[in-house]
NUDRENKOL-349460 format. One record per residue (C-alpha): residue number from 0; residue in three letters; chain; x, y, z. Coordinates in nm, 4 decimals. Layout:
<pts>
NUM ALA A X Y Z
...
</pts>
This chain:
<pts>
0 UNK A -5.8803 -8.0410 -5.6500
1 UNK A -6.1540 -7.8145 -5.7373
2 UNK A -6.0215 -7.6374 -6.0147
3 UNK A -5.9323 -7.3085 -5.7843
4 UNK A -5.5494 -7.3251 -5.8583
5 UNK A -5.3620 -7.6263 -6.0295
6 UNK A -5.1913 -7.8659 -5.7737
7 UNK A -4.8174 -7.8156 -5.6873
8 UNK A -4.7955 -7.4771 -5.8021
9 UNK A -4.6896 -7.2906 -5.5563
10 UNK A -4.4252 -6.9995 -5.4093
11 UNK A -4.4379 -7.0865 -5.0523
12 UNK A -4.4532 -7.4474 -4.8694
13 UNK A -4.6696 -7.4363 -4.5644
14 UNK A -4.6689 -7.7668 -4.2969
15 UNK A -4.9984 -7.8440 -4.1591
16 UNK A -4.9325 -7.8994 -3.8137
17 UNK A -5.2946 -8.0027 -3.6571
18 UNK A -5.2233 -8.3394 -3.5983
19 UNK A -4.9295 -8.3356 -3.3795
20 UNK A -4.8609 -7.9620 -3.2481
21 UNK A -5.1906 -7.9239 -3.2568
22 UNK A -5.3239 -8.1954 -3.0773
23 UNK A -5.0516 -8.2678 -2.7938
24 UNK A -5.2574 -7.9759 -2.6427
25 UNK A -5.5796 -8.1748 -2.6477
26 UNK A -5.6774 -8.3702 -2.2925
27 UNK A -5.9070 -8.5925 -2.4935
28 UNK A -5.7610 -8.8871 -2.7075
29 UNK A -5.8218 -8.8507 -3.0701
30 UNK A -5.9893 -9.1852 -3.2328
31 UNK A -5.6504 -9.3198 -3.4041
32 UNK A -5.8850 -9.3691 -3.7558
33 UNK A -6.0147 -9.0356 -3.7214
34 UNK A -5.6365 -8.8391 -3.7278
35 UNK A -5.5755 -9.0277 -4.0217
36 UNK A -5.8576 -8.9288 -4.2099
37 UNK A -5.7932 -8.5708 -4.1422
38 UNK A -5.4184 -8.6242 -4.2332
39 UNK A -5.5296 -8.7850 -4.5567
40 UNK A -5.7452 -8.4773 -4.6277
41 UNK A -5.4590 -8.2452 -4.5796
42 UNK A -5.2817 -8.4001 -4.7651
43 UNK A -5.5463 -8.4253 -5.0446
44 UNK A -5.5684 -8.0700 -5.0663
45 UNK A -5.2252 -7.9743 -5.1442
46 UNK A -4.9848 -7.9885 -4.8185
47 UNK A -4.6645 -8.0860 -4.9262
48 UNK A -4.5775 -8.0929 -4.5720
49 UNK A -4.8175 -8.2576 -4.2599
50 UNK A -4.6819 -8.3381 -3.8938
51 UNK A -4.8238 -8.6172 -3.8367
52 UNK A -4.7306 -8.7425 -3.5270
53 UNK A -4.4708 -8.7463 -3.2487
54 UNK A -4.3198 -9.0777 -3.1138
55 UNK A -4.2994 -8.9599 -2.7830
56 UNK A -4.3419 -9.1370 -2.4051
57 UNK A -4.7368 -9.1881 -2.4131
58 UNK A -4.6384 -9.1586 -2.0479
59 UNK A -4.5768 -8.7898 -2.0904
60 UNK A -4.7926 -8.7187 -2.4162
61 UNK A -5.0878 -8.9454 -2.4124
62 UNK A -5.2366 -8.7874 -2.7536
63 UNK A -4.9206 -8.9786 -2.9331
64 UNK A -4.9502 -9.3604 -2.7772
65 UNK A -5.0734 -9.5008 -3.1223
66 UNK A -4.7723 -9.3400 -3.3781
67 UNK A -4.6474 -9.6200 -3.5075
68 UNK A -5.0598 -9.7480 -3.5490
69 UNK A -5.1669 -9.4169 -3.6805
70 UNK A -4.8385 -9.3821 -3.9156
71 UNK A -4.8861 -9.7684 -4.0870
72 UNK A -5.2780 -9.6586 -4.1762
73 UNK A -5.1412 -9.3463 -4.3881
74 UNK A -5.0109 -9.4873 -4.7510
75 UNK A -4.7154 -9.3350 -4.8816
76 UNK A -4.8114 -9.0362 -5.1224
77 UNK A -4.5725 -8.9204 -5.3988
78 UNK A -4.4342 -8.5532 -5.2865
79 UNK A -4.5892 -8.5601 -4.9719
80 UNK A -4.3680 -8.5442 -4.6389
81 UNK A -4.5573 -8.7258 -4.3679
82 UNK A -4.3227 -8.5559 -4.0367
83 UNK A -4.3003 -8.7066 -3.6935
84 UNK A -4.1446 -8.5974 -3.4244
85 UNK A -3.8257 -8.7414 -3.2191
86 UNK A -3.7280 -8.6403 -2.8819
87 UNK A -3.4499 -8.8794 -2.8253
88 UNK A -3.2696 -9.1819 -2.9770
89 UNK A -3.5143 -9.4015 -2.8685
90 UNK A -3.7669 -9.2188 -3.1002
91 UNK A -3.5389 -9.2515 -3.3610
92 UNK A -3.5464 -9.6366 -3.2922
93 UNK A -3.8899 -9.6631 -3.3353
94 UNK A -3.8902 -9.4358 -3.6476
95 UNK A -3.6898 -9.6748 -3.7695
96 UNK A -3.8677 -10.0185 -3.6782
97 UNK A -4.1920 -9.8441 -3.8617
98 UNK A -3.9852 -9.7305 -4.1927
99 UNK A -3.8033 -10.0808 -4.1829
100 UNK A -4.1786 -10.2497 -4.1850
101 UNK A -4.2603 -10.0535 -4.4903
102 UNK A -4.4533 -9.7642 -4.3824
103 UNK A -4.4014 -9.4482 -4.1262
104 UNK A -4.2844 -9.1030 -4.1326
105 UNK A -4.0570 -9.0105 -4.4453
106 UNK A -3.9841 -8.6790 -4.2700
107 UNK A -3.8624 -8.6246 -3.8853
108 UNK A -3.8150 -8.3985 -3.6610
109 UNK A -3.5156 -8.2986 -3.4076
110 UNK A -3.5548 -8.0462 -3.1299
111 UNK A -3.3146 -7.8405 -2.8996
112 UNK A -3.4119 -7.5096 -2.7167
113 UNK A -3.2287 -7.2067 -2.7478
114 UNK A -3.2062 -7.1450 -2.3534
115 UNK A -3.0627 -7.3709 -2.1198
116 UNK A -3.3864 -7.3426 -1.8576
117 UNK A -3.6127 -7.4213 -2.1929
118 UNK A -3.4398 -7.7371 -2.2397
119 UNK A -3.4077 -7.8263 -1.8882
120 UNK A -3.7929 -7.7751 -1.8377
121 UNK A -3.8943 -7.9068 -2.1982
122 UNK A -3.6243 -8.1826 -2.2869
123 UNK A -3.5387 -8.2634 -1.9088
124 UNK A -3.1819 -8.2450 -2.0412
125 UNK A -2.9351 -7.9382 -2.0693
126 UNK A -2.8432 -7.8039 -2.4073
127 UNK A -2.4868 -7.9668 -2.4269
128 UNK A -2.6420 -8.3028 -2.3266
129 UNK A -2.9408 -8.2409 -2.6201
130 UNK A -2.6766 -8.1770 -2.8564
131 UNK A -2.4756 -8.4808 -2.7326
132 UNK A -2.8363 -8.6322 -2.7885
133 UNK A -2.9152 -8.5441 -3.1564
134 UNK A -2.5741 -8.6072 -3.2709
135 UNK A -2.6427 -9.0113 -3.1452
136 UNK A -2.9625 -8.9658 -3.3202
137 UNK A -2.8516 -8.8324 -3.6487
138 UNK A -2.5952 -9.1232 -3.6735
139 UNK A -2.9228 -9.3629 -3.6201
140 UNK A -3.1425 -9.2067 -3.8511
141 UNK A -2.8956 -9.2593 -4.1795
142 UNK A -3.0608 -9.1532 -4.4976
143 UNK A -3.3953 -9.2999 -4.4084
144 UNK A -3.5627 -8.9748 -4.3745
145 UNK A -3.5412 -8.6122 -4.4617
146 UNK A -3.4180 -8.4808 -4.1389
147 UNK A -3.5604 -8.0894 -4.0055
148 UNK A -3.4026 -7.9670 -3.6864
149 UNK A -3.6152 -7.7047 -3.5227
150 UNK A -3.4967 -7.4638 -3.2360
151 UNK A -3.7269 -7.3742 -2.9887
152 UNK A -3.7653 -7.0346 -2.8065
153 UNK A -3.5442 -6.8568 -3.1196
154 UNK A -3.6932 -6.5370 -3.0378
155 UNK A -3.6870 -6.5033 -2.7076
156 UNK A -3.7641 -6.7783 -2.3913
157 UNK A -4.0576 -6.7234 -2.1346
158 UNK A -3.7597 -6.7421 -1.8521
159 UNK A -3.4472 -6.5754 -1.9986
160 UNK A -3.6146 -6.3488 -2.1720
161 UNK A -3.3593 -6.2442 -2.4624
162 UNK A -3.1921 -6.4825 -2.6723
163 UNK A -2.8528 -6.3890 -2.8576
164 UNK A -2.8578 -6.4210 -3.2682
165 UNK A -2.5552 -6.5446 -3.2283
166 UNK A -2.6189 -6.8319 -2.9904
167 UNK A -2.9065 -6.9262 -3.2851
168 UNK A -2.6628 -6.8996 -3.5572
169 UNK A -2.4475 -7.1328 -3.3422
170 UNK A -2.7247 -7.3922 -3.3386
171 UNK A -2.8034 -7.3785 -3.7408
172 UNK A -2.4142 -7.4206 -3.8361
173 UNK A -2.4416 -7.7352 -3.5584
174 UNK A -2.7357 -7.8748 -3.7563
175 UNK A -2.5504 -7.7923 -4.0799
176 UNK A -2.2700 -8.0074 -3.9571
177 UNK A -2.4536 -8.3305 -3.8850
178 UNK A -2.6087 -8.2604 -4.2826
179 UNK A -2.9633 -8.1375 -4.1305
180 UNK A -3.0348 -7.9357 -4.3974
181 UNK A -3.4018 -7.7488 -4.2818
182 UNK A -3.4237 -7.6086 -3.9460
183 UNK A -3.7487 -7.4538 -3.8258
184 UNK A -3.7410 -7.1661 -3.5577
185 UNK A -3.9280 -7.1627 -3.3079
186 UNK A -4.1525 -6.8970 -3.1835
187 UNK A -4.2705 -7.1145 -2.8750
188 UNK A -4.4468 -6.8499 -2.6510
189 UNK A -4.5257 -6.5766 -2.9400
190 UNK A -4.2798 -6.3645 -2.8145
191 UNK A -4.1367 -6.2329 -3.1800
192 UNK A -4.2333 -5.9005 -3.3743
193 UNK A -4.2145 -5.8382 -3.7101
194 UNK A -3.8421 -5.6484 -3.6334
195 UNK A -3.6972 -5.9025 -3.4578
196 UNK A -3.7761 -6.1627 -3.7095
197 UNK A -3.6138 -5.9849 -4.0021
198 UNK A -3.3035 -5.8800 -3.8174
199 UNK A -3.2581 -6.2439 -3.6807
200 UNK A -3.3384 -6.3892 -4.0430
201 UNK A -3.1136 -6.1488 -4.1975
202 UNK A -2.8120 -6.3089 -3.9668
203 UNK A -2.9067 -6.6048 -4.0400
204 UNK A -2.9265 -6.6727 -4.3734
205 UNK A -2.6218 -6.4428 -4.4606
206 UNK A -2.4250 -6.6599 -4.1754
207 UNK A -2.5678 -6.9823 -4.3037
208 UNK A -2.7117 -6.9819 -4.6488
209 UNK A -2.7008 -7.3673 -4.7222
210 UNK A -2.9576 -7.3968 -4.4295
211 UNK A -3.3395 -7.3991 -4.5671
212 UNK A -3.5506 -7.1811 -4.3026
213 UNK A -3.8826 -7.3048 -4.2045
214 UNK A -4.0581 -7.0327 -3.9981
215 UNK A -4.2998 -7.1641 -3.6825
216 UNK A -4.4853 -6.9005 -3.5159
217 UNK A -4.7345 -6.8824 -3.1916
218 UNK A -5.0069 -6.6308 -3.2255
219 UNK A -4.9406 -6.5756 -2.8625
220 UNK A -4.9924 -6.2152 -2.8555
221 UNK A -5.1509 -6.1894 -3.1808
222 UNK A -4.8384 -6.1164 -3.4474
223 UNK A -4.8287 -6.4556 -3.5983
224 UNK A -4.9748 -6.3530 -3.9118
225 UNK A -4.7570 -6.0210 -3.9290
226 UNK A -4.4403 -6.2414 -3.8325
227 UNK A -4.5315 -6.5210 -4.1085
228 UNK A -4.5154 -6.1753 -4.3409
229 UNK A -4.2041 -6.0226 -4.2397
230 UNK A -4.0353 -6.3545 -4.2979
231 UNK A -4.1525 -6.4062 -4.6230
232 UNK A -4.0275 -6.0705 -4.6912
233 UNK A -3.7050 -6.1664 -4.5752
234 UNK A -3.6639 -6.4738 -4.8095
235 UNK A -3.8366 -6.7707 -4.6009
236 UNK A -4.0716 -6.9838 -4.8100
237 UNK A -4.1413 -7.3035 -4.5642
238 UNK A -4.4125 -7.2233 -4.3381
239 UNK A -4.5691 -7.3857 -4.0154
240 UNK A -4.9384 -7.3597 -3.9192
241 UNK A -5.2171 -7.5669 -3.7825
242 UNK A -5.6027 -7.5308 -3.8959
243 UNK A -5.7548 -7.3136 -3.6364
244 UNK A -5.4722 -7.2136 -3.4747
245 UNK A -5.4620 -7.4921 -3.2134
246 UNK A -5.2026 -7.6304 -3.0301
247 UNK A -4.8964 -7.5094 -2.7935
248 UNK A -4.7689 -7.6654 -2.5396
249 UNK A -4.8223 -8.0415 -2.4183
250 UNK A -5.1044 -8.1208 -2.1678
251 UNK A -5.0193 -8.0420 -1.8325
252 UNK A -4.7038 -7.8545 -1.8965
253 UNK A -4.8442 -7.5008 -1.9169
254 UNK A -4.5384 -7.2102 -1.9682
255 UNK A -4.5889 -6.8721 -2.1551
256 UNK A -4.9119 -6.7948 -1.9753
257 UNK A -5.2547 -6.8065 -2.1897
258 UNK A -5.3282 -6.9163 -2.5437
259 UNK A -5.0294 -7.0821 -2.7306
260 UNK A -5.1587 -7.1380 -3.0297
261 UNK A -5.0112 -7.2032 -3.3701
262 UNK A -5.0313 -6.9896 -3.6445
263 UNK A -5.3727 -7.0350 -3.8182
264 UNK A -5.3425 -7.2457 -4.1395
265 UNK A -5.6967 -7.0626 -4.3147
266 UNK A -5.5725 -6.7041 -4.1961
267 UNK A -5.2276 -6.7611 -4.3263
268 UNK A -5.3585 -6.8998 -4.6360
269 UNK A -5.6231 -6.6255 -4.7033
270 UNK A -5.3198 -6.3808 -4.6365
271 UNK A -5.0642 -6.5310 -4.8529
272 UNK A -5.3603 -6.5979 -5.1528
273 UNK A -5.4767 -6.2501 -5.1165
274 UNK A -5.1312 -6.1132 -5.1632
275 UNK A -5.0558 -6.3051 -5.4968
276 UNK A -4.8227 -6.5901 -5.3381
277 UNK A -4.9286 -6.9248 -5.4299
278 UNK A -4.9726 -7.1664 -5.1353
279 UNK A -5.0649 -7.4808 -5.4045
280 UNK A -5.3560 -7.5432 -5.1568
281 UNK A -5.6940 -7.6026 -5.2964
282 UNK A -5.9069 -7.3044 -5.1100
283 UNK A -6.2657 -7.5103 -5.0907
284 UNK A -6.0804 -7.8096 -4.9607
285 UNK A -5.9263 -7.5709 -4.7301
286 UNK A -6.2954 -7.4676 -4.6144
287 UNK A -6.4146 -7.8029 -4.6076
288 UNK A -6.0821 -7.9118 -4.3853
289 UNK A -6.1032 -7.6513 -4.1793
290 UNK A -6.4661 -7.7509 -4.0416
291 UNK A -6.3815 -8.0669 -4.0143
292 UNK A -6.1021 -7.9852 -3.7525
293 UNK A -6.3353 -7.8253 -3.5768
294 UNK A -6.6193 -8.1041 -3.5798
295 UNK A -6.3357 -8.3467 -3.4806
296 UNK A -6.2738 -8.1231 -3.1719
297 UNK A -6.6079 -8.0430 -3.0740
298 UNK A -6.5750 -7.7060 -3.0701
299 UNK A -6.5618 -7.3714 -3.2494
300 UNK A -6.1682 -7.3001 -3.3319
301 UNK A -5.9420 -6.9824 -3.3854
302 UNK A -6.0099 -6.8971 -3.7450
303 UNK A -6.1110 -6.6042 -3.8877
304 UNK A -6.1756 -6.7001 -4.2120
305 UNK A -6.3338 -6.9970 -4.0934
306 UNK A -6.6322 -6.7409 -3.9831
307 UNK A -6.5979 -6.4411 -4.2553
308 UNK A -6.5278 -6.6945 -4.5292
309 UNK A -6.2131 -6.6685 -4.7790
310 UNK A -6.1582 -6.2867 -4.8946
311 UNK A -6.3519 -6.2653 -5.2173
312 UNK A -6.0462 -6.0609 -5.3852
313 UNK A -5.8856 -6.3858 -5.4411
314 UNK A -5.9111 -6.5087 -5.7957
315 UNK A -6.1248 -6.8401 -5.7702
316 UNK A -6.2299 -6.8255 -5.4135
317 UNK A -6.5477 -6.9400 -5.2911
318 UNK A -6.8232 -6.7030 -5.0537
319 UNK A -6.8416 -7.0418 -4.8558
320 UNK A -6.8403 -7.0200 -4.5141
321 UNK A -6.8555 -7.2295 -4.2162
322 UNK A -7.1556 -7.1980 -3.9151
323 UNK A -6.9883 -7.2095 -3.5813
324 UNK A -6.9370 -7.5856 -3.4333
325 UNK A -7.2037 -7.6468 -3.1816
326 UNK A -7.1670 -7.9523 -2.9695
327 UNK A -7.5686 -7.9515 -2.9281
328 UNK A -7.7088 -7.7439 -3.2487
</pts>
């Protein structure tokens, strides 16, 4: 740490998502060494939380064929939640064959969709059959890892359009019963607004209170920062992001239209710092992290900060700012 807040103090607990959400967008394989490095250095810097992986059909998502390689080279840190991802049992199976070899994700993931042609096109399965699906892998999984369920499109799907609180509420009390205890929502196509957001959360957590929210939003149309806000005001303190706002949908499954990218960790961290909420990150090591996402991909990324440097109204932060990535400088 360098001395800019002291570690694990914090009021919110943000997931940095780079690794996996971020980089199933990416058409170029990442070097298996070089994710875990920058998965180390998240985690060095304070995130509680990284998604780390997915253990999905290299078939489909190429990005993910070296999981189980890529999970056994990150050591086991004390209060750190390393998260992959599980799309069906057979995940689970291999989540299992890595945590039964001594090493792997502590955390995983579980997914439905919250419209019947989302989880047709994204799960190639229909929502009963999902559910039919998670409850098989939920049985697997035991108490070997913290379990988060996460519904996709929860405020509003790219082909239905609107999507009933009620048919969301539905889905949380389903997790609830199969003792899934965090469930993110989904913003999968940036289609919430700061309105939306608190009315759903208000539902929510007066319909299902023993349910921890975790709050994933796409800056699709440019609200993700005003939509992490609004749900902190309404009582959410787990957080999704991914350094320079990378990430979407996989390769070669493009829905939405245009950019789909994740909420950006060094905005959302500047935001939440500046406002007096405690994000327990350390902000040079967020500077220095955030360059290095962007020298790993070769290219300038989405943040803000990343350009203008940390607001200088935050108590310990640093002028520092990074040049824009040039593949030939």
């Amino acid at each position: 740490m360098s001395g800019n807040q002291p570690p694990n103090v914090r009021d919110v607990v943000l997931c940095e998502c780079f690794a996996r959400d971020g980089l199933q967008h990416e058409p170029v394989f990442m070097p298996t060494p070089q994710k875990a490095a920058l998965i180390r250095q998240f985690a060095a810097i304070g995130f509680e939380r990284v998604e780390a992986t997915s253990y999905s059909n290299p078939q489909v998502v190429p990005q993910f064929a070296d999981a189980s390689e890529l999970l056994a080279a990150l050591p086991r840190r004390e209060a750190t939640f390393y998260k992959a991802t599980c799309a069906n049992l057979h995940a689970v199976e291999r989540a299992m064959a890595d945590h039964e070899a001594g090493h792997g994700a502590n955390e995983i993931s579980f997914l439905v969709s919250a419209s019947e042609s989302h989880s047709k096109r994204n799960l190639k399965r229909g929502r009963a059959e999902q559910w039919d699906n998670i409850a098989r892998m939920r049985e697997r999984a035991g108490s070997a890892f913290r379990i988060v369920g996460t519904v996709s499109v929860a405020f509003g799907c790219p082909f239905e359009g609107h999507v009933e609180p009620r048919s969301i509420v539905q889905d949380i009390e389903s997790f609830a019963r199969l003792g899934i205890g965090y469930v993110a929502l989904g913003d999968t196509t940036g289609l919430a607004t700061p309105r939306t957001v608190k009315a759903l959360l208000k539902t929510l957590m007066a319909e299902v209170p023993e349910v921890t929210l975790v709050a994933h939003f796409h800056d699709s149309r440019g609200t993700g920062l005003v939509n992490c806000l609004a749900a902190y005001e309404a009582g959410v303190r787990f957080f999704d992001s991914a350094f320079g706002g990378v990430g979407g949908h996989p390769a070669g499954l493009a829905y939405g239209g245009g950019y789909t990218g994740n909420v950006c960790t060094e905005d959302l961290v500047n935001l939440f710092e500046s406002l007096g909420v405690r994000t327990g990150i350390d902000l040079d090591g967020l500077m220095e992290a955030a360059e290095a996402c962007e020298r790993a991909l070769l290219r300038p990324l989405h943040g803000h900060v990343t350009r203008t440097g940390l607001s200088p109204l935050i108590a310990g932060a640093s002028c520092k700012l990074n040049e824009p990535y040039r593949v030939n400088p």
